[in-house]
N, CA, C and O atoms as a GROMACS GRO file, in nm:
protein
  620
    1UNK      N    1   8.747   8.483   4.686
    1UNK     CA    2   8.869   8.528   4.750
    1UNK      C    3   8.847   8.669   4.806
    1UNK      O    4   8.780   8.754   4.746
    2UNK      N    5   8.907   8.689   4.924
    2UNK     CA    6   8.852   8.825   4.941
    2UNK      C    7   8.999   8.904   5.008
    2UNK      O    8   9.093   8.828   5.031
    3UNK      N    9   9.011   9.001   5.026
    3UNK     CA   10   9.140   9.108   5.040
    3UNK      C   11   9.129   9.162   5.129
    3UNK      O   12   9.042   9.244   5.154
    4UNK      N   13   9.258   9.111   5.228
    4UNK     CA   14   9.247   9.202   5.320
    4UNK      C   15   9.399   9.260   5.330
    4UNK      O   16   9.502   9.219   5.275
    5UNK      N   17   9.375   9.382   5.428
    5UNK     CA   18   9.508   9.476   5.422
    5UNK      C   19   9.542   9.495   5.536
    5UNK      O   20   9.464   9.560   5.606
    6UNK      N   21   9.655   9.452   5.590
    6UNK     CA   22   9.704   9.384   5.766
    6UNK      C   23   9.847   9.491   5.792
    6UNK      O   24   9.963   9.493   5.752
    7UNK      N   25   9.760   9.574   5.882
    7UNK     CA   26   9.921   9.686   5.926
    7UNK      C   27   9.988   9.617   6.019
    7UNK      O   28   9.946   9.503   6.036
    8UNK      N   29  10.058   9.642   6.069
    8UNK     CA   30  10.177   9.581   6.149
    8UNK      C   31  10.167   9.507   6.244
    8UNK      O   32  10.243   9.418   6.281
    9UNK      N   33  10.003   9.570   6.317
    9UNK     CA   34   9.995   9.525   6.470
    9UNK      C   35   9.948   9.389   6.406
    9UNK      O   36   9.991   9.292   6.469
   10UNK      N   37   9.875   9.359   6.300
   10UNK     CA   38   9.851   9.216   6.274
   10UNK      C   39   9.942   9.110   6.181
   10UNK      O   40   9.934   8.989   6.202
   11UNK      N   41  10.033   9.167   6.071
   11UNK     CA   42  10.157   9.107   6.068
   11UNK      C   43  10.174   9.009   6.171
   11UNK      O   44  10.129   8.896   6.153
   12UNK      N   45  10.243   9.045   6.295
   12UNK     CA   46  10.286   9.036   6.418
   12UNK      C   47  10.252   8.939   6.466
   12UNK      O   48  10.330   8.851   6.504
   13UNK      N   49  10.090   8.933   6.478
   13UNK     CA   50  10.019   8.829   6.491
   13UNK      C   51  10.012   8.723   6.425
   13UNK      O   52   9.945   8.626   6.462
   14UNK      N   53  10.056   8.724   6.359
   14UNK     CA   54  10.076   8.560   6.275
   14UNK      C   55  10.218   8.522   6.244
   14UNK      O   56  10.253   8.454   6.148
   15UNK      N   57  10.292   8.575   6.333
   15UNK     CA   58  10.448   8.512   6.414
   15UNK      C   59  10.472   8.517   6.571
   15UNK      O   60  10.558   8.459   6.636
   16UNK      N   61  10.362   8.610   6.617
   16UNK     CA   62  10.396   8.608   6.804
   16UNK      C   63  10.283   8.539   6.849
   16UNK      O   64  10.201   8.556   6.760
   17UNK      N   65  10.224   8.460   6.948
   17UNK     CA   66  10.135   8.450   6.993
   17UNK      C   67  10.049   8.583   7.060
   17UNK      O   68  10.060   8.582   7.182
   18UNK      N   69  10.000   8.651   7.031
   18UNK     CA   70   9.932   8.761   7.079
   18UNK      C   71   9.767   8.751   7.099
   18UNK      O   72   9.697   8.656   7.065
   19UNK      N   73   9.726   8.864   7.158
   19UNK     CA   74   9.547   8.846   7.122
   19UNK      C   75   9.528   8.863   7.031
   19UNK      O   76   9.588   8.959   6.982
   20UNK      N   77   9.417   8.772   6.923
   20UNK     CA   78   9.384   8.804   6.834
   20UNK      C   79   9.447   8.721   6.711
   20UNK      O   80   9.396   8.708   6.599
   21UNK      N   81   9.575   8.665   6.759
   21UNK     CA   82   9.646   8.549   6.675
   21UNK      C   83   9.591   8.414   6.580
   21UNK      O   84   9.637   8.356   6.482
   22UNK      N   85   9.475   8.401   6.657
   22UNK     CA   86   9.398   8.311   6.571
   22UNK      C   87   9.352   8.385   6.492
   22UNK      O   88   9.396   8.344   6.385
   23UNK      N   89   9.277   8.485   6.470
   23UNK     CA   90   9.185   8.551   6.430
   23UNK      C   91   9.297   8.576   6.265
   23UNK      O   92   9.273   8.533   6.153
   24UNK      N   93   9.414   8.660   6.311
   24UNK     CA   94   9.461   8.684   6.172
   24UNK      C   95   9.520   8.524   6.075
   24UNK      O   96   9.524   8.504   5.954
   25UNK      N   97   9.556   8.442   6.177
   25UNK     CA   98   9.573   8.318   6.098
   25UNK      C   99   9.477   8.231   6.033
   25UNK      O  100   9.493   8.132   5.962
   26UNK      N  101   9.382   8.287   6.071
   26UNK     CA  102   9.206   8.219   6.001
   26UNK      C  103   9.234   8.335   5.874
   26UNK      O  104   9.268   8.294   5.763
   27UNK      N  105   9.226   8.402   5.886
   27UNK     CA  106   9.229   8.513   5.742
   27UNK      C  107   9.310   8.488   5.626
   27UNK      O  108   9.284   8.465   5.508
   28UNK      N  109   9.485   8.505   5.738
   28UNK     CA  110   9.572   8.467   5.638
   28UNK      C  111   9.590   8.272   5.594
   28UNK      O  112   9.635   8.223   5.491
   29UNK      N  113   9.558   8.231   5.668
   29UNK     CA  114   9.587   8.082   5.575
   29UNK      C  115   9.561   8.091   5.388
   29UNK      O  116   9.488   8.145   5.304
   30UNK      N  117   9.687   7.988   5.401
   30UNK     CA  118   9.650   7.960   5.229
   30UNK      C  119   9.571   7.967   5.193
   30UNK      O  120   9.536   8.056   5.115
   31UNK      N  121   9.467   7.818   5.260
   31UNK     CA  122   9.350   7.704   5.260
   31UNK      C  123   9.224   7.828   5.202
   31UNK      O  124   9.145   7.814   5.108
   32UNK      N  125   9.242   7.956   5.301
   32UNK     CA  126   9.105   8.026   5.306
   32UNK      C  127   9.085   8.108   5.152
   32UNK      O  128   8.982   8.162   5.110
   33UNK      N  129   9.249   8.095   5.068
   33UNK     CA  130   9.219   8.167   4.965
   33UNK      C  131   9.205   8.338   4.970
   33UNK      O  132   9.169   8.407   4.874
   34UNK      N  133   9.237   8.381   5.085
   34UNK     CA  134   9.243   8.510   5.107
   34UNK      C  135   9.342   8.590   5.052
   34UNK      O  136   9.444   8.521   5.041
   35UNK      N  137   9.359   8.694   5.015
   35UNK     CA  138   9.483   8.808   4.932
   35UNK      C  139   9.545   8.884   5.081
   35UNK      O  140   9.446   8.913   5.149
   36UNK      N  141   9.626   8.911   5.126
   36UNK     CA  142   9.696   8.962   5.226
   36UNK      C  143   9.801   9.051   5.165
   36UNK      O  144   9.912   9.034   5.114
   37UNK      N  145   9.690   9.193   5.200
   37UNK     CA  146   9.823   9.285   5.187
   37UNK      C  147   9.898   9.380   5.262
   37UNK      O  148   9.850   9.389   5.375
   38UNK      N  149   9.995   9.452   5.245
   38UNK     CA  150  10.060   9.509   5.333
   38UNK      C  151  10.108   9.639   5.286
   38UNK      O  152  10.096   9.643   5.164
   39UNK      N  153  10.171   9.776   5.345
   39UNK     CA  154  10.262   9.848   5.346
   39UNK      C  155  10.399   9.786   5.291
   39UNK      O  156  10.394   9.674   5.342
   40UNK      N  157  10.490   9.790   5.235
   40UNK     CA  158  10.646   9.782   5.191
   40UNK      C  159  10.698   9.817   5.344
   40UNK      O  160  10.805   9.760   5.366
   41UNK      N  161  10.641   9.911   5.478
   41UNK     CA  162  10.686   9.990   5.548
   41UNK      C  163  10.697   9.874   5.671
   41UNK      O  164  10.780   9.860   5.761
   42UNK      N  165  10.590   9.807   5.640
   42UNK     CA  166  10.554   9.679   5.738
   42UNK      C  167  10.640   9.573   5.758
   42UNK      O  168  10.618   9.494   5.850
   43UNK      N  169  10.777   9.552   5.653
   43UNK     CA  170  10.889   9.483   5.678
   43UNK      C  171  10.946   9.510   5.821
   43UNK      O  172  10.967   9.445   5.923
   44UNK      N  173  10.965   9.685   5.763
   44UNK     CA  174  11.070   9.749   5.864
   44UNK      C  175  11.008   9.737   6.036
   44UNK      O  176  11.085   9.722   6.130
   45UNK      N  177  10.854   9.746   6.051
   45UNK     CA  178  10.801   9.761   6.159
   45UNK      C  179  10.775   9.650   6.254
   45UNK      O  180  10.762   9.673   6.374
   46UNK      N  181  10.769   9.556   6.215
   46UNK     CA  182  10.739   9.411   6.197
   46UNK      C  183  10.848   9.374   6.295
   46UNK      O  184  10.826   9.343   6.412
   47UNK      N  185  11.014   9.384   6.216
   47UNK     CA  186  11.146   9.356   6.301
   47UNK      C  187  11.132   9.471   6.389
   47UNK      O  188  11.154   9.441   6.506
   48UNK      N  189  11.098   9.608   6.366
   48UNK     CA  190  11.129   9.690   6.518
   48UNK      C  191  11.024   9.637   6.650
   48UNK      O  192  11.056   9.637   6.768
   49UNK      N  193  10.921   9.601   6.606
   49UNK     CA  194  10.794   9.520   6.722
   49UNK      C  195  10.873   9.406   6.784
   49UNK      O  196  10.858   9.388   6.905
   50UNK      N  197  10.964   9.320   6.709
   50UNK     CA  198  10.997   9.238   6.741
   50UNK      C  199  11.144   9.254   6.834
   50UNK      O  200  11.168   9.204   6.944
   51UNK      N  201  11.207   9.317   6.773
   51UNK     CA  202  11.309   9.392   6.851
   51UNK      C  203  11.291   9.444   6.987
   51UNK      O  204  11.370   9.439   7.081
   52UNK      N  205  11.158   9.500   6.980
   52UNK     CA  206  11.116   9.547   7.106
   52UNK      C  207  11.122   9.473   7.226
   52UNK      O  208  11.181   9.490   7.333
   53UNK      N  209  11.017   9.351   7.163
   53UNK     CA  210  10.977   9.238   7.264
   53UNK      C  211  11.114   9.153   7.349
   53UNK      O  212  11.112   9.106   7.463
   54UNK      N  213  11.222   9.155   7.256
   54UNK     CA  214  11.366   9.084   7.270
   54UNK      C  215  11.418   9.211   7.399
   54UNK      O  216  11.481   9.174   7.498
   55UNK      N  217  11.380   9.350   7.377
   55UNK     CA  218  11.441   9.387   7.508
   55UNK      C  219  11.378   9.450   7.583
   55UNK      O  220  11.421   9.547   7.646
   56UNK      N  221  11.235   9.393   7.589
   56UNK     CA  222  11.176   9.388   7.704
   56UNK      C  223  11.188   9.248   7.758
   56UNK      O  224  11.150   9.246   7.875
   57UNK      N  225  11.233   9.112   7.709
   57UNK     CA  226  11.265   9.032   7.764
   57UNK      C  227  11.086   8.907   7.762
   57UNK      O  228  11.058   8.807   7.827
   58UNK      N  229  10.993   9.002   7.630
   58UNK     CA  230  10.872   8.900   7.577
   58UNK      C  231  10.883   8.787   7.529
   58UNK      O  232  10.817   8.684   7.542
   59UNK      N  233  10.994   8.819   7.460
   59UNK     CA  234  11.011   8.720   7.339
   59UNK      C  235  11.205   8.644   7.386
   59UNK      O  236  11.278   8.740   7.412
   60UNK      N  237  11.249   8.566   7.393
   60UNK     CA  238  11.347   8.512   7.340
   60UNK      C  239  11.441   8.535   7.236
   60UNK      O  240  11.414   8.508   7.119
   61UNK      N  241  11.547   8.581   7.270
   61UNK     CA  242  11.633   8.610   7.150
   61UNK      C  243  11.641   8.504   7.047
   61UNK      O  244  11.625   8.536   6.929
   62UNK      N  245  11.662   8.391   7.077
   62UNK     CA  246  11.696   8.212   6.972
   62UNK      C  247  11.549   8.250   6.878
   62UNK      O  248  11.534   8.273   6.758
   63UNK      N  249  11.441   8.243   7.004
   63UNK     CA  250  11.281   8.225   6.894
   63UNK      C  251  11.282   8.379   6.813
   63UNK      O  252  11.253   8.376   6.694
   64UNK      N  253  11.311   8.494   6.867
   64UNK     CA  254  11.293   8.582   6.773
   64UNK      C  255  11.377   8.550   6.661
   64UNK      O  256  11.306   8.562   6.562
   65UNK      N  257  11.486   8.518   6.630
   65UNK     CA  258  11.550   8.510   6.540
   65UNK      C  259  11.503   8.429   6.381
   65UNK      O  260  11.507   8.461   6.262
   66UNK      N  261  11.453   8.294   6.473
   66UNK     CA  262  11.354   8.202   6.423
   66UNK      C  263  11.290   8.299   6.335
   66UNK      O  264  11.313   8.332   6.218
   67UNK      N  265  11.170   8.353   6.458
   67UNK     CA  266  11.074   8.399   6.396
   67UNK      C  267  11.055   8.510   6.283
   67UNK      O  268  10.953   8.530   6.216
   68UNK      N  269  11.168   8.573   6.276
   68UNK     CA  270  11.240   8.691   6.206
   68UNK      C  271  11.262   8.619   6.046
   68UNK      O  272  11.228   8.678   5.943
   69UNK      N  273  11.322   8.489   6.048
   69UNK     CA  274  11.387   8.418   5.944
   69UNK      C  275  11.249   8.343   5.906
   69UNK      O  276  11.273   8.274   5.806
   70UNK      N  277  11.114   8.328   5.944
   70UNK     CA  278  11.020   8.285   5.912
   70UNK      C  279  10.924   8.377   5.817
   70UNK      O  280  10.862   8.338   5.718
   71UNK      N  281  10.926   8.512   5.871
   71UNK     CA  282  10.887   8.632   5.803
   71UNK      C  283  10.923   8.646   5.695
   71UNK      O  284  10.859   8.635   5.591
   72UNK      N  285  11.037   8.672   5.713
   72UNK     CA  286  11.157   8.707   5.599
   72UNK      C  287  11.122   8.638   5.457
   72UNK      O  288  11.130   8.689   5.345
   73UNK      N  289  11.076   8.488   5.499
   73UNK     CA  290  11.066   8.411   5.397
   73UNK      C  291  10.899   8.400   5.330
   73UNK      O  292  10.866   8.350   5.222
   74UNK      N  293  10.833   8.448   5.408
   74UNK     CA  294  10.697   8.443   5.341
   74UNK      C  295  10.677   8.632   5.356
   74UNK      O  296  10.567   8.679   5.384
   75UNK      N  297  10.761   8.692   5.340
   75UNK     CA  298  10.756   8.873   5.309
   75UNK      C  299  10.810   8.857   5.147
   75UNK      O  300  10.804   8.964   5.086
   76UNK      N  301  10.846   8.775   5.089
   76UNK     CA  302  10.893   8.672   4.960
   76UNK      C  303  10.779   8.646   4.901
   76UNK      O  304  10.764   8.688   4.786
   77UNK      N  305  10.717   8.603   4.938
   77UNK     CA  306  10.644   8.494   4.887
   77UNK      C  307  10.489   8.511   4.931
   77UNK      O  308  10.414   8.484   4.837
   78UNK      N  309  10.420   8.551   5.055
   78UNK     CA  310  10.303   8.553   5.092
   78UNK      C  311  10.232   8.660   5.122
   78UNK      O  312  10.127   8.662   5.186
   79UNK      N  313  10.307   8.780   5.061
   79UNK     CA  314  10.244   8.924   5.110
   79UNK      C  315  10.216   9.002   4.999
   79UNK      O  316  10.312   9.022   4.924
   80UNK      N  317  10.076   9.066   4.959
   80UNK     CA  318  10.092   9.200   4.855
   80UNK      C  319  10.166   9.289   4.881
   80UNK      O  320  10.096   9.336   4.970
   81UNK      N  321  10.244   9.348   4.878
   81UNK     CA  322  10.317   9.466   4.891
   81UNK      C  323  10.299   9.620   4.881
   81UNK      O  324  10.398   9.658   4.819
   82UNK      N  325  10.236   9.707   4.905
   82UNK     CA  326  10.204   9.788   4.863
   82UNK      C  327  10.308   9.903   4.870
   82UNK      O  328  10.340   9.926   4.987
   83UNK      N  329  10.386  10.003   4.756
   83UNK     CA  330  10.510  10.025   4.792
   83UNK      C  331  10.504  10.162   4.829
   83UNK      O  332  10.396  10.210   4.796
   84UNK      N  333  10.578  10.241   4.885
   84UNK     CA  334  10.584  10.371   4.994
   84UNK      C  335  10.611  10.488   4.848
   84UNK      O  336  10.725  10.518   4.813
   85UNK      N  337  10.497  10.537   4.784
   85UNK     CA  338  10.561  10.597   4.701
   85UNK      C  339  10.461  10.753   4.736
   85UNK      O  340  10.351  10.752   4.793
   86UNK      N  341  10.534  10.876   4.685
   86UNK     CA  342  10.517  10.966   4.722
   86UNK      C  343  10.396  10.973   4.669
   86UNK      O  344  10.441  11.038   4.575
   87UNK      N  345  10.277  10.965   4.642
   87UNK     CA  346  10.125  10.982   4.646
   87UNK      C  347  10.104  10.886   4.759
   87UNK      O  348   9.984  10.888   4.787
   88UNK      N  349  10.164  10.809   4.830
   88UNK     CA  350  10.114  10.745   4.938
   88UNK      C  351  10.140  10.833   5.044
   88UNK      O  352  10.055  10.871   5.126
   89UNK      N  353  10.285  10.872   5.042
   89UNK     CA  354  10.332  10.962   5.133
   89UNK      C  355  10.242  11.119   5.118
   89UNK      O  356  10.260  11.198   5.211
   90UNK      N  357  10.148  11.161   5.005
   90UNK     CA  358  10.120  11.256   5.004
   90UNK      C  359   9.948  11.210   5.108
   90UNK      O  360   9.879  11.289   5.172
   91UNK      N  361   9.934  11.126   5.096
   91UNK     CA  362   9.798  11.089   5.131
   91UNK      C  363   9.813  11.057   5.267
   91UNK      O  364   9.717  11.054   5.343
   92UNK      N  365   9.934  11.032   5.303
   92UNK     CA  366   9.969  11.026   5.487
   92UNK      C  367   9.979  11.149   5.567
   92UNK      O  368   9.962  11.156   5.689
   93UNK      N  369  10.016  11.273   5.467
   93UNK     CA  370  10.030  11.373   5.572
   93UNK      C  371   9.918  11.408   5.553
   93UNK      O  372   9.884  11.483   5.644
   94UNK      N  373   9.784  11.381   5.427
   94UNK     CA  374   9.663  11.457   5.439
   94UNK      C  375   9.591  11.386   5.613
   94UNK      O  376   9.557  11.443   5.716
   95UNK      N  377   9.593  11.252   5.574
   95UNK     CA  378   9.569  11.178   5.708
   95UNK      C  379   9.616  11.211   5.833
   95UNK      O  380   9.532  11.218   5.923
   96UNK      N  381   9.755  11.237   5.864
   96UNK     CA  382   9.809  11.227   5.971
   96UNK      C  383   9.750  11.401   6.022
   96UNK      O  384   9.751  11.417   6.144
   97UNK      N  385   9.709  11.502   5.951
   97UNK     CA  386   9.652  11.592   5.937
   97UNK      C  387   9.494  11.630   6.016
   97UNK      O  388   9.450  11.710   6.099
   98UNK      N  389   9.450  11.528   5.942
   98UNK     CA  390   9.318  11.464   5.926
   98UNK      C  391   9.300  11.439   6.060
   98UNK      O  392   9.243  11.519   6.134
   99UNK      N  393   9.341  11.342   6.095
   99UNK     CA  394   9.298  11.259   6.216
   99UNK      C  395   9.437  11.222   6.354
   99UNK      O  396   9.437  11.132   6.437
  100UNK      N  397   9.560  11.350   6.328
  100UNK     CA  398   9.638  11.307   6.444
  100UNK      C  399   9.714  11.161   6.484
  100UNK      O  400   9.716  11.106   6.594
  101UNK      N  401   9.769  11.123   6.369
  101UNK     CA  402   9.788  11.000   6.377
  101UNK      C  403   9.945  10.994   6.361
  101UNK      O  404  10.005  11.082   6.300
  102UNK      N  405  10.014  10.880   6.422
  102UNK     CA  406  10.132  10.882   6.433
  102UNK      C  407  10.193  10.821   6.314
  102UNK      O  408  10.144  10.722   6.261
  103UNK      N  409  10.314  10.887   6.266
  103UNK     CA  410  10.376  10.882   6.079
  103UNK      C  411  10.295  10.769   6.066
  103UNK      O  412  10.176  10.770   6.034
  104UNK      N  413  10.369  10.664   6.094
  104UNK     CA  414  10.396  10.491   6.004
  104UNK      C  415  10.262  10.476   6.056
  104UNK      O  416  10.244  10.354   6.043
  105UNK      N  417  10.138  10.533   6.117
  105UNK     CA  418  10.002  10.459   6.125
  105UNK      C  419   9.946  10.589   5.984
  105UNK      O  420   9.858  10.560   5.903
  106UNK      N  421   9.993  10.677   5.985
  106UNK     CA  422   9.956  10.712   5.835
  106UNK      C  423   9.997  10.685   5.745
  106UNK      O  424   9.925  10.729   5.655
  107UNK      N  425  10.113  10.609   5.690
  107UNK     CA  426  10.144  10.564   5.569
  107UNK      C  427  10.105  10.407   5.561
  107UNK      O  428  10.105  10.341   5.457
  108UNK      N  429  10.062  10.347   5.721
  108UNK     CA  430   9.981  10.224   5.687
  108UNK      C  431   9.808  10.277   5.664
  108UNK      O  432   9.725  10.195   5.624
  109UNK      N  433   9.780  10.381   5.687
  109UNK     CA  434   9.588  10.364   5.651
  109UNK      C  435   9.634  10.434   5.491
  109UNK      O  436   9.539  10.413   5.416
  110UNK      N  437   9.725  10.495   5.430
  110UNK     CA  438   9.743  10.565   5.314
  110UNK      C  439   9.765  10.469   5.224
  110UNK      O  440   9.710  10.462   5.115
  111UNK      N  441   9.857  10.381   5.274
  111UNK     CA  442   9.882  10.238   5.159
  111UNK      C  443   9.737  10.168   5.165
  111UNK      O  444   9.681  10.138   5.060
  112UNK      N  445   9.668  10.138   5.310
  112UNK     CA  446   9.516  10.049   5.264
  112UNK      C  447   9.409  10.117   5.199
  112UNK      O  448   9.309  10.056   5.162
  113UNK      N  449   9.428  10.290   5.175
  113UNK     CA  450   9.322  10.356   5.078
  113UNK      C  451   9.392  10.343   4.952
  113UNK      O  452   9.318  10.387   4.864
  114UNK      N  453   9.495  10.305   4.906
  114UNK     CA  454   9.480  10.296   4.785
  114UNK      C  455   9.487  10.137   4.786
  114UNK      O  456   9.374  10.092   4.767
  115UNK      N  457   9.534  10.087   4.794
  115UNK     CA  458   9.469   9.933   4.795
  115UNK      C  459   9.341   9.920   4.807
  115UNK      O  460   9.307   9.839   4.721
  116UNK      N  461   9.237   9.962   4.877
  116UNK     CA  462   9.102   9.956   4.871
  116UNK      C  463   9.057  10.050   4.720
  116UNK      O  464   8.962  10.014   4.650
  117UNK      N  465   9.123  10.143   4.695
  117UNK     CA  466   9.083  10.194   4.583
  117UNK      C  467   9.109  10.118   4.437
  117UNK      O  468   9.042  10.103   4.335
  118UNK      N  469   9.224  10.084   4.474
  118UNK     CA  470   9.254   9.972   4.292
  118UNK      C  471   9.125   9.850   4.294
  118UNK      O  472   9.052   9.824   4.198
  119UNK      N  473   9.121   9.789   4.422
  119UNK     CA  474   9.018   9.682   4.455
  119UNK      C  475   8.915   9.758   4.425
  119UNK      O  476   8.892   9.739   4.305
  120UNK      N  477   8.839   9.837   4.471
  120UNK     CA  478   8.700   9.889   4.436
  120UNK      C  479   8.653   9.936   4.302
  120UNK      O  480   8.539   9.948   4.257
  121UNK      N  481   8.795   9.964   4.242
  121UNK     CA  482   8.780   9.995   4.054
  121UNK      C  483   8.755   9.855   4.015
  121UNK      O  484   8.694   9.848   3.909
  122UNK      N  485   8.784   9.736   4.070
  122UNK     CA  486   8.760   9.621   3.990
  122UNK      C  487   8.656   9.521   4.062
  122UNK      O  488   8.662   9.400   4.043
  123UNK      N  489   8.560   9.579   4.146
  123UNK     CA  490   8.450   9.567   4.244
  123UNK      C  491   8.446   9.470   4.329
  123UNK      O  492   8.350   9.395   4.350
  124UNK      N  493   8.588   9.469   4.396
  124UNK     CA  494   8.640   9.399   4.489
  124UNK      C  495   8.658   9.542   4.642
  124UNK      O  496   8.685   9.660   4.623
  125UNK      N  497   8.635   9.481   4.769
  125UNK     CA  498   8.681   9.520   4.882
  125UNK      C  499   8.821   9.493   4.945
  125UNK      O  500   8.877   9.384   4.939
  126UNK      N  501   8.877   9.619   5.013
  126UNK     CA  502   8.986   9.539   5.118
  126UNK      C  503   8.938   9.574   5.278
  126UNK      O  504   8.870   9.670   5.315
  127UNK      N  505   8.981   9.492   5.337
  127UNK     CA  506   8.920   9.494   5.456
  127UNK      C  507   9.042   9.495   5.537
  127UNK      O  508   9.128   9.406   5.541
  128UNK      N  509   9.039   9.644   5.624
  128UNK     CA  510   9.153   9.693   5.680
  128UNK      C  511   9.122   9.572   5.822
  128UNK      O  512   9.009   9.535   5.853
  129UNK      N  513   9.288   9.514   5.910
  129UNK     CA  514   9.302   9.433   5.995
  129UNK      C  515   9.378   9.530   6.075
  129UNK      O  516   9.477   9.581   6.023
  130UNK      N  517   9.341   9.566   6.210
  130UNK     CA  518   9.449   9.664   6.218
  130UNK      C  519   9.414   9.676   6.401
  130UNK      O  520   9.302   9.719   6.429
  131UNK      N  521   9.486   9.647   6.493
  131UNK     CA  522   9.486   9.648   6.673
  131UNK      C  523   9.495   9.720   6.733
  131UNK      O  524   9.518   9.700   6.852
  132UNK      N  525   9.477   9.900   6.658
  132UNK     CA  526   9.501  10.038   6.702
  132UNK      C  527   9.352  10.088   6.686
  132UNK      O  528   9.302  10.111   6.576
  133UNK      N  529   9.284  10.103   6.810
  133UNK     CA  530   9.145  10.156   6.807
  133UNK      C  531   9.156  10.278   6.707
  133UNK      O  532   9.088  10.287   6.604
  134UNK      N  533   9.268  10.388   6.756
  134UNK     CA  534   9.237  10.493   6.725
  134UNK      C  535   9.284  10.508   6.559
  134UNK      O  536   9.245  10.597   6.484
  135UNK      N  537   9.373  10.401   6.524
  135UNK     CA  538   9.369  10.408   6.355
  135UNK      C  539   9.272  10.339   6.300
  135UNK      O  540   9.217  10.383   6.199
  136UNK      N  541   9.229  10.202   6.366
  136UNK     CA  542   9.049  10.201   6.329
  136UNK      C  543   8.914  10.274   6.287
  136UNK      O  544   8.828  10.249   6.203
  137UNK      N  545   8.931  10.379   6.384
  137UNK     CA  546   8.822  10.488   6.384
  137UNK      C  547   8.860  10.560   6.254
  137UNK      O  548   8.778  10.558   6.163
  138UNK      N  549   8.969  10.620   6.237
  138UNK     CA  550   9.014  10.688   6.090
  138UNK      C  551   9.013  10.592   6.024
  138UNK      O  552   8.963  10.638   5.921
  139UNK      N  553   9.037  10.453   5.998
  139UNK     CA  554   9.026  10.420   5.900
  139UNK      C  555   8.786  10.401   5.822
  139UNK      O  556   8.705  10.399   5.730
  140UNK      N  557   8.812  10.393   5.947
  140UNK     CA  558   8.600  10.354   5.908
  140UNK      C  559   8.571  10.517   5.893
  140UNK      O  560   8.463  10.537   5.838
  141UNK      N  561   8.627  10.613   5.922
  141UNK     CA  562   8.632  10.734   5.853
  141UNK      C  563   8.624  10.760   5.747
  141UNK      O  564   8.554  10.845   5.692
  142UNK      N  565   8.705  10.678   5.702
  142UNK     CA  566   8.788  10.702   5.569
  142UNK      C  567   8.666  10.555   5.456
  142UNK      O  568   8.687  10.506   5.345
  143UNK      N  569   8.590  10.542   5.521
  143UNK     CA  570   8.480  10.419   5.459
  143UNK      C  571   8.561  10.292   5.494
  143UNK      O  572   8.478  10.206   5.521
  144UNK      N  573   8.647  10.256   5.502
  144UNK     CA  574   8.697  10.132   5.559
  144UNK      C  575   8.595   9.997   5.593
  144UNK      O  576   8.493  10.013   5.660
  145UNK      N  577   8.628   9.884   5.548
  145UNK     CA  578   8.592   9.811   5.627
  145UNK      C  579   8.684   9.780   5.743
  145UNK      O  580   8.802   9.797   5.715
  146UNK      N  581   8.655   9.731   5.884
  146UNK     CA  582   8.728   9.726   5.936
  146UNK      C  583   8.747   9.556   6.041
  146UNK      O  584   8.650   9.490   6.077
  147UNK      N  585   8.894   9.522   6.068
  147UNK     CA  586   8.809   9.376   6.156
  147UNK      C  587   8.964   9.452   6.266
  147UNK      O  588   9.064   9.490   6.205
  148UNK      N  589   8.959   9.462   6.409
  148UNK     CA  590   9.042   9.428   6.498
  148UNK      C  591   9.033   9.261   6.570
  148UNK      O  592   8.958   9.194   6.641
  149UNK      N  593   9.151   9.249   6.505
  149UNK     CA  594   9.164   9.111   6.539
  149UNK      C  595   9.141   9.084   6.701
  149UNK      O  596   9.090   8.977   6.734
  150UNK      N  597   9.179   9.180   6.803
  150UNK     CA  598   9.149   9.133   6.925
  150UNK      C  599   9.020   9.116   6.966
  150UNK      O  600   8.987   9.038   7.055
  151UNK      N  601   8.915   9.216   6.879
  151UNK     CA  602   8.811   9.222   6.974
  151UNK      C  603   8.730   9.081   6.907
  151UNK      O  604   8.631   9.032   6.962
  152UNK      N  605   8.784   9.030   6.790
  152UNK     CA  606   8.718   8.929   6.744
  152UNK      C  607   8.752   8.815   6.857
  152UNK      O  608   8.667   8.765   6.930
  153UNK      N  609   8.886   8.784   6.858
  153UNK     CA  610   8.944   8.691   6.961
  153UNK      C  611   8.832   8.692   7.049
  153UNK      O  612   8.804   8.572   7.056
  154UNK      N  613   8.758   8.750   7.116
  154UNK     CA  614   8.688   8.776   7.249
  154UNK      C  615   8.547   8.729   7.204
  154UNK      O  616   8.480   8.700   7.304
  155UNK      N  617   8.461   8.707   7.058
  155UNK     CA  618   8.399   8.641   7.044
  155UNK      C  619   8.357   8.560   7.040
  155UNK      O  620   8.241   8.554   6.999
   0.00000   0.00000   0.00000
C-alpha cells in the first residue's frame, strides 16, 4: 500500500474531468489499495475550485451540485484527513517564508510534511500529488516525493 498526499488541484481531479484525471484516479482507486491523504483545508478549497468553474460557466450548476454531493460523501469515508492545527500553521508561515508561496499552498505542503513525517517514522513514504509547478519545486525542496498528475497524463 503506498501513501499519497493530494492538495486540492488533484482532489478536483477525481470529480472534474481535467488534465491529469486519469492519472489521480489510477492512484486513488480502492482496487490499487492506495492511502489518500489530504489537508482538513482541502474540503473548503475543493467547493471554492468548484464554485469557480459554475461562474465561469466550466462546469454546470445541476452537475456541480452532483458533484459537490459526491465529494461530500467520500470526504466521509475515503480521505486521510490531516487537521489544520497550529504546528501546521506554524510550519506554513516557515514555508510560505521559505519559498513565497500563496497561504492555502502553504498549509497544503505543511500538512504533506508532516504526513510524510509520521509515515517516515514508521518507514513508509508519502508522495506529494500536486498541479502547481511552483508548489512542486518547494515541495522536492522540502525532500518530497513528487508526481504532477498533468505531466504524467502526457506520458
Amino acid at each position: 500500500m503506498a501513501l499519497y498526499y493530494f492538495d486540492s488541484s488533484a482532489v478536483v481531479k477525481l470529480y472534474l474531468d481535467e488534465p491529469g484525471t486519469e492519472q489521480v484516479i489510477r492512484l486513488a482507486t480502492s482496487t490499487a489499495g492506495n492511502q489518500i491523504c489530504t489537508s482538513a483545508l482541502t474540503r473548503v478549497e475543493v467547493r471554492s475550485g468548484i464554485a469557480r468553474k459554475i461562474r465561469r460557466k466550466e462546469v454546470d450548476h445541476d452537475a456541480a451540485g452532483q458533484t459537490l454531493e459526491l465529494f461530500d460523501e467520500h470526504w466521509k469515508t475515503r480521505f486521510v484527513r490531516q487537521p489544520v492545527t497550529d504546528a501546521i500553521l506554524d510550519q506554513a508561515c516557515l514555508l510560505l517564508d521559505r519559498y513565497g508561496l500563496p497561504a492555502y499552498d502553504a498549509i497544503q505542503l505543511a500538512s504533506c510534511v508532516a504526513v510524510h513525517r509520521a509515515a517516515a517514522a514508521g518507514s513508509s513514504w508519502a508522495t506529494f500529488v500536486c498541479s502547481d509547478t511552483n508548489l512542486i519545486e518547494a515541495a522536492i525542496d522540502e525532500g518530497l516525493r513528487c508526481i504532477d498528475p498533468e505531466e504524467s497524463a502526457d506520458e
